[in-house]
C-alpha positions in Angstrom: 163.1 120.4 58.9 163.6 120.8 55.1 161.4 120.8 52.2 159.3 117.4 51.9 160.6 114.8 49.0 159.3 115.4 45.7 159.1 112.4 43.4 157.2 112.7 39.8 154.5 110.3 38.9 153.6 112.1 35.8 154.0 114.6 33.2 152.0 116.0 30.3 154.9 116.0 27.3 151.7 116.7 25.0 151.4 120.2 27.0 154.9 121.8 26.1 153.9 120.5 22.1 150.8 122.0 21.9 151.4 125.6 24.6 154.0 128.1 25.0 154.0 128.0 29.0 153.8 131.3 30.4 153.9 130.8 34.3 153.3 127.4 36.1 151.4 126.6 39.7 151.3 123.9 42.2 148.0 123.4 43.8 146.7 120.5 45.7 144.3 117.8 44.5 141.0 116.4 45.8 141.2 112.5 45.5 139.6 109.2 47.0 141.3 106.8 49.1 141.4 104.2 46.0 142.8 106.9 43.5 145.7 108.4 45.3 147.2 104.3 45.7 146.5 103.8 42.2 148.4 107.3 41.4 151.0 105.9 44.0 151.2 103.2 41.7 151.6 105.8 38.9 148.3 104.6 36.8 147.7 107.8 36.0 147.1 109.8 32.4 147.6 113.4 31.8 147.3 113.7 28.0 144.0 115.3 27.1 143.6 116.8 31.1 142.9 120.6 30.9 141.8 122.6 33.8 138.2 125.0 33.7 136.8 127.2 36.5 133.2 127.0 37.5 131.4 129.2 40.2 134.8 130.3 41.7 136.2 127.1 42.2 139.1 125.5 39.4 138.9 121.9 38.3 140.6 119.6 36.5 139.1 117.8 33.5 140.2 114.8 31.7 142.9 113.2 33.9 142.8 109.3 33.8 143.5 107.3 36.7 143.3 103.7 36.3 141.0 101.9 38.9 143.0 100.6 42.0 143.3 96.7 41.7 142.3 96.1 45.1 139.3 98.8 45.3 136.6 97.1 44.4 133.2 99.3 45.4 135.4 102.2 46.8 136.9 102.9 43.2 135.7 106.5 41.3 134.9 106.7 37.6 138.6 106.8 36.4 137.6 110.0 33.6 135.6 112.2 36.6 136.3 115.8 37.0 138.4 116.6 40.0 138.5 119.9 42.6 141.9 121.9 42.5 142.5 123.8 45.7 144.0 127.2 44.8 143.5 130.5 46.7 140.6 132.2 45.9 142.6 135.3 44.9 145.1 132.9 42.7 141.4 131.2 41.2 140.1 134.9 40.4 143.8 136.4 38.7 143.9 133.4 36.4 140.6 133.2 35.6 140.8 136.8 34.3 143.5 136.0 32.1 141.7 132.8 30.5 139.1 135.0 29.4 140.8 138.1 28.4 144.2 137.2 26.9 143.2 134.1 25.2 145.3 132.2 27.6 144.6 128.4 28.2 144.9 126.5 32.0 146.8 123.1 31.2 148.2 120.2 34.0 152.0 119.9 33.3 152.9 117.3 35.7 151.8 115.4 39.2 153.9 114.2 41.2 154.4 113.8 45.0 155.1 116.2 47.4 155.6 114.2 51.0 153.1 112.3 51.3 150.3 114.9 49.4 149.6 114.6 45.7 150.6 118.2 44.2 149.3 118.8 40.1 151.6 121.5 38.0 149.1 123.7 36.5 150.5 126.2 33.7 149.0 129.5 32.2 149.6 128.3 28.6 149.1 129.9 25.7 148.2 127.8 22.6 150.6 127.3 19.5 150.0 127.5 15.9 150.9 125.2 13.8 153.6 127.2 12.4 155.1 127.7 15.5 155.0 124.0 16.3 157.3 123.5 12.9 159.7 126.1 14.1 159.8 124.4 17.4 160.4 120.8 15.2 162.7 122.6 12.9 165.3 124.0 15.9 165.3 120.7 17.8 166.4 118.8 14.2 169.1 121.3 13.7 170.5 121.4 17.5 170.3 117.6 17.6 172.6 117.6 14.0 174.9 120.1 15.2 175.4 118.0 18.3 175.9 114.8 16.4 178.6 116.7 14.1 180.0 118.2 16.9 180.7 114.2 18.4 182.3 113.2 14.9 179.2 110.8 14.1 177.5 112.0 10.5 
């Protein structure tokens, strides 16, 4: 039996802007009934999500997901904070580097993993706006270099 189907619902493009991305996680999700078919759906927003521990346990802040059509009274605030399942030992070595090191927790993706929702978490650490000019700056000359390259000026 081989590794269960991955398909991506969503991605956080805002993340790789804003972060350099140090070293990424999967970890599993808690979700109602009503959210994981509207994420099937893919009515899901990742923009502004970041991730926080409290009292040992890591959650996710910020995500969006739309109300399911068909919930009606089983639907969830779509904006409400949501449980990440890590190890304990994972929760406790990241944790330690948010506060020390300045790092920053952030969602990259979610996507589906079988039939489980899976989020991409990333130790990030946060750019300055230099940085993100740089970044700017190198994709403008690559993508002029490529076009020159093809004969098209």
């Amino acid at each position: 039996m081989g590794r269960p189907e991955v398909k991506q619902i969503a991605s956080n493009r805002k993340a790789f802007h804003d972060y350099f991305v140090e070293d990424k996680f999967e970890a599993g999700i808690e979700l109602a009934g009503t959210e994981v078919k509207s994420i099937r759906q893919g009515n899901v927003n990742l923009k502004d999500a970041f991730c926080g521990v409290k009292d040992g346990e890591m959650f996710l802040h910020g995500m969006h997901v739309s109300p399911y059509e068909q919930g009606n009274i089983f639907n969830k605030d779509p904006r409400r904070v949501r449980k990440l399942l890590f190890h304990k030992r994972e929760i406790i070595k990241l944790q330690a580097k948010v506060q020390q090191d300045g790092y920053a927790l952030v969602p990259l993706s979610l996507y589906l993993s079988g039939h489980r929702v899976k989020v991409e978490v990333a130790l990030a650490r946060g750019k300055k706006l230099y940085d993100k000019r740089e970044a700017a700056a190198k994709r403008d000359a690559k993508r002029e270099m490529e076009r020159m390259s093809r004969g098209r000026y």
